[in-house]
N, C-alpha and C positions, 0 to 999 in steps of 0.2 A: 591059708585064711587066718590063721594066729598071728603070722606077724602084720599082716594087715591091721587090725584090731589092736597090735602093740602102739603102732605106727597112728594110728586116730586115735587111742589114748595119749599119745605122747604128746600130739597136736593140741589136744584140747587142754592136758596137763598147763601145756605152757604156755596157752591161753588164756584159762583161767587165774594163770600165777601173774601173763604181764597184766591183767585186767584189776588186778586185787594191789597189784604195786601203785600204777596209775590211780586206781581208786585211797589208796595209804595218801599218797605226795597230795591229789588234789582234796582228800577231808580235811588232813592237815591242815594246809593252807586255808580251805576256808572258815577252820574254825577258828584259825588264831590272826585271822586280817577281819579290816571293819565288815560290819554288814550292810547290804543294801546297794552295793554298789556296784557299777556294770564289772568289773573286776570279780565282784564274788558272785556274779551271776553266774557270767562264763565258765567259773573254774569247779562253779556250782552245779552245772550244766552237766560238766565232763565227770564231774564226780558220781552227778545220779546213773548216767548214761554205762558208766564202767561200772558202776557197782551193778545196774541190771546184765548186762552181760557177763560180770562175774558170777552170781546167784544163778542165770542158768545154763552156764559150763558147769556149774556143782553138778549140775542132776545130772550129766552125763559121765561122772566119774563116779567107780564105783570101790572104793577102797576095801569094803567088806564086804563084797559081794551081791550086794543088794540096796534098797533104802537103810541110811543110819539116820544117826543124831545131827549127825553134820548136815544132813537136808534137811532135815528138822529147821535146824538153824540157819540155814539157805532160805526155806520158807518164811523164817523170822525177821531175816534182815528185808526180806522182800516186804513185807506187811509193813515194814518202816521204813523204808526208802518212799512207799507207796503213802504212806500217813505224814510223810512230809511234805511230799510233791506234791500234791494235791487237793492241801489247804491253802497252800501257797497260787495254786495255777485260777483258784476258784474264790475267793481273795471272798471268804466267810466271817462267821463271827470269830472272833481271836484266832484268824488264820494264822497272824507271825507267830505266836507262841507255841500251835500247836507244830508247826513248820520247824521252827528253833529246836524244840526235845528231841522231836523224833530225828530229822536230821542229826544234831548232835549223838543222841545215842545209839544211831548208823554208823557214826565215826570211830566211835567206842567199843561198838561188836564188830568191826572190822579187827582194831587191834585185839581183841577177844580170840576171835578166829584164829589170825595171825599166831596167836600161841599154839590153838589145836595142832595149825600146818605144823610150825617149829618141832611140837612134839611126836607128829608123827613120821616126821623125816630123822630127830636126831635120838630117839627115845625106844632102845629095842625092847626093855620087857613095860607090858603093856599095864601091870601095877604100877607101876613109877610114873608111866602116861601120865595116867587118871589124875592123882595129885599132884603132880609136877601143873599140869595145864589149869586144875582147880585154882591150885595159888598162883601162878601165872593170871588168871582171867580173875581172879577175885581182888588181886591187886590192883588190877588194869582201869575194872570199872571202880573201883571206890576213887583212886587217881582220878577218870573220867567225872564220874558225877561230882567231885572236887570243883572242877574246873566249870563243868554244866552251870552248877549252880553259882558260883561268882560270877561268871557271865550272865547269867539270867536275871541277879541284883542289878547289875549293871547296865542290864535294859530293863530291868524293870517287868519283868516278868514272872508270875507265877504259877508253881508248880501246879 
């Protein structure tokens, strides 16, 4: 029965990894090509759609045993995946801007995350983790919200 359970870990492991790649290649691209166009709907599409199927492969891996932080943060990107899609499908007051943040800063707690994985594949003692992935992710979003915000002068949008 254990290595069955290895063997559906392993499956979803590397389900969740190509779903999290596919979701990297297409946030990329839609943050840094125009917007509005059937081009970044589509690739907009497949970005939402991978990142929901990334977020719940998390909960089915359990690295320490039980619930962490890391679902914590599964649950967070899902609240903003959901606060993008949403304003956008249902086209409200200042739907594009609220659509543009949150999206954007999906794209941004992906590359976030992206550090946790990094450090908990290449990082054995779990002191060096902690701050290795802090300044990892705290560089990442100041970089990110850099970028958020010139774009959002650039449409004309406020925070």
């Amino acid at each position: 029965m254990n290595y069955l359970n290895d063997i559906i870990h392993s499956i979803i492991g590397w389900f969740h990894f190509i779903t999290a790649v596919i979701a990297m290649i297409t946030g990329t691209i839609v943050l840094l090509n125009l917007k509005g166009t059937t081009f970044h709907k589509r690739i907009g599409y497949i970005y939402v759609l991978s990142m929901l199927l990334l977020n719940i492969s998390a909960f089915f891996i359990m690295n320490f045993g039980s619930f962490s932080l890391f679902h914590f943060f599964a649950i967070v990107s899902l609240v903003s995946i959901l606060g993008g899609i949403i304003p956008m499908l249902k086209r409200g007051k200042n739907w594009f801007a609220y659509h543009f943040f949150f999206m954007s800063w999906s794209v941004v707690g992906l590359y976030c995350a992206f550090w946790a994985e990094v450090g908990t594949r290449f990082v054995d003692n779990m002191k060096d983790f902690w701050w290795m992935v802090a300044l990892a992710t705290f560089i990442t979003a100041f970089i990110g919200s850099r970028i958020i915000n010139k774009e959002a002068k650039k449409l004309h949008l406020k925070k």
